[in-house]
C-alpha positions in Angstrom: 46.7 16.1 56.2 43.1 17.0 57.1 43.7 14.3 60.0 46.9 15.0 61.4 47.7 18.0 63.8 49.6 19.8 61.5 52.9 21.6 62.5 52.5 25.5 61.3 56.1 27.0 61.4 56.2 31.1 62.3 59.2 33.0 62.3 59.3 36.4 64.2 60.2 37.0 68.1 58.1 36.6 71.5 58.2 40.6 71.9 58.2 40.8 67.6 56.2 37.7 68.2 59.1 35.8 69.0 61.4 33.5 66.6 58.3 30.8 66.5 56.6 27.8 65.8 52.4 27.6 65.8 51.2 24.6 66.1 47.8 24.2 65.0 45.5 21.3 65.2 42.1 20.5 64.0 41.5 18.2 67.1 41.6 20.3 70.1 45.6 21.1 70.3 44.6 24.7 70.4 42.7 24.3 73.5 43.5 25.3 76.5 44.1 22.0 78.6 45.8 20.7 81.6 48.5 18.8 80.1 48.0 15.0 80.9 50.8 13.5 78.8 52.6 11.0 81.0 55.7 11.6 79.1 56.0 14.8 80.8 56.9 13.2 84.4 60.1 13.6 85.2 61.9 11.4 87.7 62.3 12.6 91.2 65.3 14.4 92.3 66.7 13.7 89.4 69.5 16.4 87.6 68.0 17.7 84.2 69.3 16.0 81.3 71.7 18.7 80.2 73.9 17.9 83.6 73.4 14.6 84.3 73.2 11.7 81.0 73.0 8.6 83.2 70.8 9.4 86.3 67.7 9.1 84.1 68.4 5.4 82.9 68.6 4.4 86.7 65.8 1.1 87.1 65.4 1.8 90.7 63.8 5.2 90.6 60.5 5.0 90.3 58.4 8.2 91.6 57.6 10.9 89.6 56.6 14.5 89.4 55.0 16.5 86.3 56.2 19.5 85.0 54.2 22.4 86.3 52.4 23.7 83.3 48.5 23.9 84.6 49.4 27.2 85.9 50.4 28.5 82.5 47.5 28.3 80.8 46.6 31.8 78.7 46.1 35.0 80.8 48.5 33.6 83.8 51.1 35.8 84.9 54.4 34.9 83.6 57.5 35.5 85.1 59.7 38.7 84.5 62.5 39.0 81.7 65.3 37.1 82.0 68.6 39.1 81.8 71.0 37.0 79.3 74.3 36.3 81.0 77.9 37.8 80.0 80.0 35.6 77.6 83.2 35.1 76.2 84.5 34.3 72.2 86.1 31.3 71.8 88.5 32.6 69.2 89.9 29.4 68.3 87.0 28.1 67.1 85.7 30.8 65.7 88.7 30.8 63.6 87.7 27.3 62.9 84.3 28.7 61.5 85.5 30.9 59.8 87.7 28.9 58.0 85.3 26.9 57.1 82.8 29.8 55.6 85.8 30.4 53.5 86.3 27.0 52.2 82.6 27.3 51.3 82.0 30.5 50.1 85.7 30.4 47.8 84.2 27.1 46.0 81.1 29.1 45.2 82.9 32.1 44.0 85.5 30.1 41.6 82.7 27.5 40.2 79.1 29.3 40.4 79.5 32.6 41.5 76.0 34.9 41.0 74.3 31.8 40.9 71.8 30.1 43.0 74.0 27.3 44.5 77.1 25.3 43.7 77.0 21.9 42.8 79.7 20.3 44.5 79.7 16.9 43.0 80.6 18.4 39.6 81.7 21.9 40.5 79.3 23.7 38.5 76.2 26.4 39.1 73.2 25.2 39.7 69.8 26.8 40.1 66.6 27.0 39.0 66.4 27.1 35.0 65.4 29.8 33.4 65.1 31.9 36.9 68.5 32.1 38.8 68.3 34.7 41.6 72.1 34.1 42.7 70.3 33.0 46.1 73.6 31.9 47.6 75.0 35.1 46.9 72.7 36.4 48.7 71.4 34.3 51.3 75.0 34.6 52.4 75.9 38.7 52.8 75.1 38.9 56.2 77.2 36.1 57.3 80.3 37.2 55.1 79.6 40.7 57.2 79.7 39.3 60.5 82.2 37.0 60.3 84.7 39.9 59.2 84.8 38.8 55.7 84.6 42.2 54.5 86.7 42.5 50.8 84.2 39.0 49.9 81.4 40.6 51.2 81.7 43.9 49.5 82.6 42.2 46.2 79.3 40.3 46.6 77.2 43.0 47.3 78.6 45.1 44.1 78.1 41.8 41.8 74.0 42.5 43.4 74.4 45.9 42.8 75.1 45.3 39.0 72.7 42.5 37.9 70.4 41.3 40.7 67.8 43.6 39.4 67.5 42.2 35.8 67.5 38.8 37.2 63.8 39.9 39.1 61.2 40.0 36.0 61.3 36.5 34.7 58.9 34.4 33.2 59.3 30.8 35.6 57.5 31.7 38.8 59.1 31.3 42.2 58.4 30.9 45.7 57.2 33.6 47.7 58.2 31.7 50.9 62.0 30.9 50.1 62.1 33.5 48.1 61.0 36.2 50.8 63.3 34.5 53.7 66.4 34.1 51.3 66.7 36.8 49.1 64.2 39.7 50.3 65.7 38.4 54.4 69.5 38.5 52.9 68.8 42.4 51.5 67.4 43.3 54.4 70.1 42.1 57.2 72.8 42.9 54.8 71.2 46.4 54.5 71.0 46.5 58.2 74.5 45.8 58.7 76.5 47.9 56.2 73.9 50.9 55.1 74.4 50.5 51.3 71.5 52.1 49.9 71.5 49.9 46.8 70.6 46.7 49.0 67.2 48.8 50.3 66.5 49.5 46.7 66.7 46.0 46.0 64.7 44.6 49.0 61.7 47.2 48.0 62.1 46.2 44.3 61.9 42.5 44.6 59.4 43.3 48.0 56.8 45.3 45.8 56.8 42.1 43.6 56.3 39.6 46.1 53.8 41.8 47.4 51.3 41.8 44.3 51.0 37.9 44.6 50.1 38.4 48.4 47.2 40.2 47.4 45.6 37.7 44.7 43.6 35.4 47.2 42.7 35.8 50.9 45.6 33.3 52.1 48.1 33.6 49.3 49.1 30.6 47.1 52.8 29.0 46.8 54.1 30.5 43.7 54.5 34.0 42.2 55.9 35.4 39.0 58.0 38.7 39.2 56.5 39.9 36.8 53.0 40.4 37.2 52.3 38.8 40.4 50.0 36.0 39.4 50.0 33.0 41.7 49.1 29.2 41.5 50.0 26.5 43.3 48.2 25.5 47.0 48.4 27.5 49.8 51.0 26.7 53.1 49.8 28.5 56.2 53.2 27.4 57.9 54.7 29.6 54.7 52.5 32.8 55.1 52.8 33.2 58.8 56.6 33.3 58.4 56.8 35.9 56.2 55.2 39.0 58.8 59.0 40.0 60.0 60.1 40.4 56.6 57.5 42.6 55.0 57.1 44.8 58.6 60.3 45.5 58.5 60.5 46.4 54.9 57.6 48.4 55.5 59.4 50.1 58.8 62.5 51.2 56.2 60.8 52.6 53.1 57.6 53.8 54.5 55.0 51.8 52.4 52.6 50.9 55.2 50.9 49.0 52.3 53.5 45.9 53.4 52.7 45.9 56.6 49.0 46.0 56.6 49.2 42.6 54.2 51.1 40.8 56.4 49.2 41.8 59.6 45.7 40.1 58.4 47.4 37.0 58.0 49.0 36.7 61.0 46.0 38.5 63.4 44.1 34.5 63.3 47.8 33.3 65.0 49.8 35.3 66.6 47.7 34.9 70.2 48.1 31.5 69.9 51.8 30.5 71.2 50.7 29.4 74.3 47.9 27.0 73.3 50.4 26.1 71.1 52.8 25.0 73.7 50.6 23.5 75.7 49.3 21.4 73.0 53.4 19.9 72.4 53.4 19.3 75.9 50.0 17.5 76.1 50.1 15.6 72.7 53.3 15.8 71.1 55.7 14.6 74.1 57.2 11.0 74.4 59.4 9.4 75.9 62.6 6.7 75.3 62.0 3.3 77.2 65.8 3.0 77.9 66.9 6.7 78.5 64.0 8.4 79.5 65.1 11.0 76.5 62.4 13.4 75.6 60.9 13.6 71.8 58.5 15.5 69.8 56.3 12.8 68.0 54.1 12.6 64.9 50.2 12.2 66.1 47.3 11.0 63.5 43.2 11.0 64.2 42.8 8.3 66.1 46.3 6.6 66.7 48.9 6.6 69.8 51.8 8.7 69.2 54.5 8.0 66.5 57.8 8.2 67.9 59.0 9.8 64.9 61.1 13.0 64.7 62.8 15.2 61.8 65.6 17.1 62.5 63.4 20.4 61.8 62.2 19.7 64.9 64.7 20.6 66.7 65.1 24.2 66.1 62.1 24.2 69.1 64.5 24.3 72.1 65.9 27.8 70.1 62.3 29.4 70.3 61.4 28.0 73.7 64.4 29.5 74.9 63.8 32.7 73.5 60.2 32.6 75.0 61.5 31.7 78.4 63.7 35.3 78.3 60.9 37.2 77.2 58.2 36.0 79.9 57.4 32.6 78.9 57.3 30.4 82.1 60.0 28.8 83.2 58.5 25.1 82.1 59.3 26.3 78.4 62.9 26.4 79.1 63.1 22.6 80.9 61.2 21.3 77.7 64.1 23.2 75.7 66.8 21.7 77.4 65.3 18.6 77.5 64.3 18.2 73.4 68.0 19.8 72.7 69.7 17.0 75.3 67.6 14.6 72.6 68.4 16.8 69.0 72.3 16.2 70.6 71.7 12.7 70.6 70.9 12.5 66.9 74.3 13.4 66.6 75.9 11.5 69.1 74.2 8.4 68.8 75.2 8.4 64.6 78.6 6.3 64.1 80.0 9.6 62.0 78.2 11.8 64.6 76.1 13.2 62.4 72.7 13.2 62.3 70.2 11.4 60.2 66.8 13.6 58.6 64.4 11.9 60.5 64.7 9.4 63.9 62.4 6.9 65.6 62.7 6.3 69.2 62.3 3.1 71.0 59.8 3.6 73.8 58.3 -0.4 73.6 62.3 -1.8 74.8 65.5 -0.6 76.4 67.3 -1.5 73.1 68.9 1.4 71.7 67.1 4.7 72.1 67.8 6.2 68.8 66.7 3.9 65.5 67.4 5.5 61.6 65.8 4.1 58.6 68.0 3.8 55.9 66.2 5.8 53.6 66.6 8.4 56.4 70.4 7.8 57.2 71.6 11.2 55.4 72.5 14.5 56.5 71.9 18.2 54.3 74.7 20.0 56.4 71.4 21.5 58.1 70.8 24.1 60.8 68.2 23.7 63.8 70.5 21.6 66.2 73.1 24.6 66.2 70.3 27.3 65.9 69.2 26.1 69.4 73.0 24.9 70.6 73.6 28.8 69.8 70.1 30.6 71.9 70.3 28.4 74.7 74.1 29.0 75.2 73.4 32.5 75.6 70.2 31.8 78.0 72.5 29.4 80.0 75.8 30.3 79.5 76.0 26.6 80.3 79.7 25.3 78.6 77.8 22.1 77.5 76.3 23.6 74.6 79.7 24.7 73.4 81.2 21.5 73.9 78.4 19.8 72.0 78.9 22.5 69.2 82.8 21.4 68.8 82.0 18.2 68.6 79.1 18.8 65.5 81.4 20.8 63.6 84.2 18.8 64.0 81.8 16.1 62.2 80.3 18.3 59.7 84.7 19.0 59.1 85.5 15.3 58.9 82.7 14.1 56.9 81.1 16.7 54.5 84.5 19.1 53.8 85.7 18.1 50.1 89.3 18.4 49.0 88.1 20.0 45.8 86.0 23.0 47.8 82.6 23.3 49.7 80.9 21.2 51.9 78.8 17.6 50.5 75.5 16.3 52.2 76.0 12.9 53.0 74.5 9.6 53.2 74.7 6.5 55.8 75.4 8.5 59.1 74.5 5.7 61.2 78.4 4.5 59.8 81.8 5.4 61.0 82.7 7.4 57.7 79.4 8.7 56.1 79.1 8.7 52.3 79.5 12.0 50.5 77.4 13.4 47.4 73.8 12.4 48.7 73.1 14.7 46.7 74.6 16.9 44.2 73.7 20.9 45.7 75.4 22.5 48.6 72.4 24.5 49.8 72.5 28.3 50.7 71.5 27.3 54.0 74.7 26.3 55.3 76.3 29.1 54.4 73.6 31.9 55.7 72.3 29.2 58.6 74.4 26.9 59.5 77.9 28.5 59.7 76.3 31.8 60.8 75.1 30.0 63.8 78.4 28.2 64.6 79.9 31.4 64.7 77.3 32.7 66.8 77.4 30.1 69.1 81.4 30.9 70.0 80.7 34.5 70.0 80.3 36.8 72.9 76.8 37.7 73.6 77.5 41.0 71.9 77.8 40.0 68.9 74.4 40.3 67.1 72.6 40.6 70.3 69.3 38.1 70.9 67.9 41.4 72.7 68.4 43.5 70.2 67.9 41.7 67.0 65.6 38.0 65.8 66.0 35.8 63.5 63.8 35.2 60.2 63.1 31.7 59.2 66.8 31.8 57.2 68.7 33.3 60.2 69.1 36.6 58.7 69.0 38.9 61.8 66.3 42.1 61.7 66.6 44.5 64.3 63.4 44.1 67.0 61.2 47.6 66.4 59.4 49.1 69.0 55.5 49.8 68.9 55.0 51.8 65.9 52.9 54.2 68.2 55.4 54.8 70.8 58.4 55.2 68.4 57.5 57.7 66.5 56.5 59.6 69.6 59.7 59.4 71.1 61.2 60.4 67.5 59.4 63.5 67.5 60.3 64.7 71.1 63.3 67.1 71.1 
């Protein structure tokens, strides 16, 4: 890895430094240059992506312009905030969703409930031995709340009331990453939403544990036990800059300042660094398709051209671009959104079963087909980032595309991974017409607290869990955005 530019993965918000990506690299990605990718021209006169699929592959257009993005560089003046425009639910389909967190959620309930995760294949719990932490229970309470699903959400939240404490001081050790943006996120947003004081308890219990392994070495290692907060493992800086939103806020509800000031020395080396960051996608990162002219985010070693490679993780980028266009990022960060998102679509589109594969390569020697899968790669964990982004940039747009792109995942995710017997299935060969279920054994808590929560989201009014009022954490639990610590408790303390 000490030769790659390595992708470091930040959750938060531009304004509670945004829901966000750093990307770091050891050879010059952080510095602050005028982008020279050629993948960044854009034909002439031609419609963005998002309204027009077919201009683009068009032989006869030739000339080219670059995306404006010299002018950008750190201490420019961005432009104002972007007011989010007025939508409307799509009740049908979020009926549909609905529907489908039931389906889900009921299999869990009659086959593994207060477990980690269901295994679908055999309909039996299935977690890690020796230290279940019910994390599908959990990860899943705010998404129960908002979706109205209030007698399953209340029965979960007394099951955690009960017994989630004794399951804490274990002997396996776990990780502070998932375990912090699953379980101590899921308190938190569930505490947010329905005020039960038991779930604030909880979160500052299992907090105060996580906590003590924070504090071991100067950038924290993988794994903590519960019980006395020893760590081993390596170290993941993409893990330990996610975890600030958690921890601040947890630190904003009880009072102990001590969480806060943890989190802030880890993320005081990155958090100025978004937009070097950007400007290092745009100037290293960025390819291009030979026959489409579709945009990608590549793979880029010491010394070699760009690897048109892309995971599906990738593509929760267009989502924080987005949100850094509304908060005063320039406007160039919300054509690159549209433009990676037109492409995460694609995935999709391009698969025979219309879903997408993990990973894609893109064909920018020939104008044979744009998309290319790897069998080994042909399979599809029911997960999040394409609808994650579908969901933000519908509200930044309000354009109906990204709806209409939504129906059209879900109804694949419906006719490919639902199972007769309960739950959802990850699935193999996507690149055929009927993908193969069981790829493996585990529905993940992720499709229940990401995936289906940002479905929902998606068909919702822009009301519903407001993008200016709350962010996401990494696992799409939403946090309310906190003022300057300064100016709020001034204003709490004037009459």
């Amino acid at each position: 890895m000490s030769s790659m530019y390595q992708w470091v993965l930040a959750a938060g918000a531009v304004c509670c430094f945004l829901n966000v990506m750093y990307l770091a690299s050891k050879y010059g990605m952080l510095e602050v240059l005028i982008p020279k990718n050629p993948a960044l021209r854009r034909v002439t006169n031609a419609p963005d992506p998002v309204d027009d699929m077919t201009t683009a592959t068009n032989p006869d257009i030739t000339t080219t312009t670059q995306l404006d993005v010299t002018k950008h560089s750190i201490g420019a003046i961005m432009n104002p905030l972007v007011a989010m425009p007025t939508l409307q639910n799509d009740t049908a389909m979020q009926r549909r969703v609905v529907g489908a967190m039931s389906w889900a959620w009921d299999a869990y309930r009659k086959h593994a409930f207060g477990f980690d995760s269901l295994n679908v294949q055999e309909m039996v719990k299935d977690g890690l031995p020796g230290h279940d932490m019910a994390i599908s229970l959990v990860d899943s309470l705010d998404t129960l709340y908002i979706m109205g699903l209030r007698e399953e959400f209340n029965e979960a939240v007394d099951w955690a009331e009960a017994n989630l404490a004794a399951r804490y001081p274990l002997p396996p050790k776990v990780s502070i990453f998932e375990t912090t943006i699953r379980n101590l996120g899921g308190l938190l947003s569930a505490y947010t939403l329905c005020r039960r004081p038991s779930l604030l308890s909880l979160a500052d219990d299992l907090g105060e544990r996580l906590h003590r392994g924070l504090k071991q070495t100067a950038l924290p290692l993988s794994l903590v036990s519960l019980i006395d907060g020893s760590t081993s493992d390596s170290s993941y800086v993409a893990e330990f800059t996610t975890i600030q939103l958690e921890f601040k806020y947890l630190a904003h509800l009880t009072g102990k300042t001590e969480y806060r000031d943890t989190v802030e020395e880890l993320m005081d080396k990155y958090k100025d660094r978004y937009m070097h960051a950007v400007n290092g996608i745009m100037t290293k990162l960025v390819g291009r398709t030979k026959k489409s002219n579709w945009l990608f985010l590549g793979e880029l070693s010491e010394g070699t051209p760009l690897r048109p490679k892309m995971d599906h993780l990738v593509c929760f980028i267009p989502g924080m671009l987005a949100l850094g266009y509304v908060n005063g990022m320039p406007e160039s960060h919300l054509t690159l959104a549209k433009e990676l998102l037109h492409t995460c679509y694609q995935m999709y589109n391009q698969m025979a079963s219309k879903l997408a594969p993990e990973i894609a390569y893109f064909n920018t020697a020939t104008t044979d087909d744009d998309i290319q899968v790897h069998p080994q790669d042909a399979f599809n964990i029911l997960r999040p980032e394409t609808v994650e982004s579908l969901m933000i940039l519908y509200r930044v747009t309000k354009d109906e595309r990204y709806r209409q792109w939504g129906v059209q995942i879900f109804d694949a995710f419906e006719r490919n991974t639902r199972l007769d017997t309960g739950g959802f299935s990850s699935v193999g060969h996507v690149d055929q017409a009927t993908a193969t279920k069981f790829f493996r054994p585990t529905m993940d808590s992720f499709f229940m607290a990401e995936t289906l929560k940002y479905f929902y989201l998606l068909f919702s009014d822009e009301e519903t869990i407001p993008l200016y009022k709350y962010v996401f954490n990494t696992e799409a639990h939403p946090f309310p955005i906190q003022r300057d610590q300064t100016k709020q408790a001034t204003s709490t303390s004037t009459p």
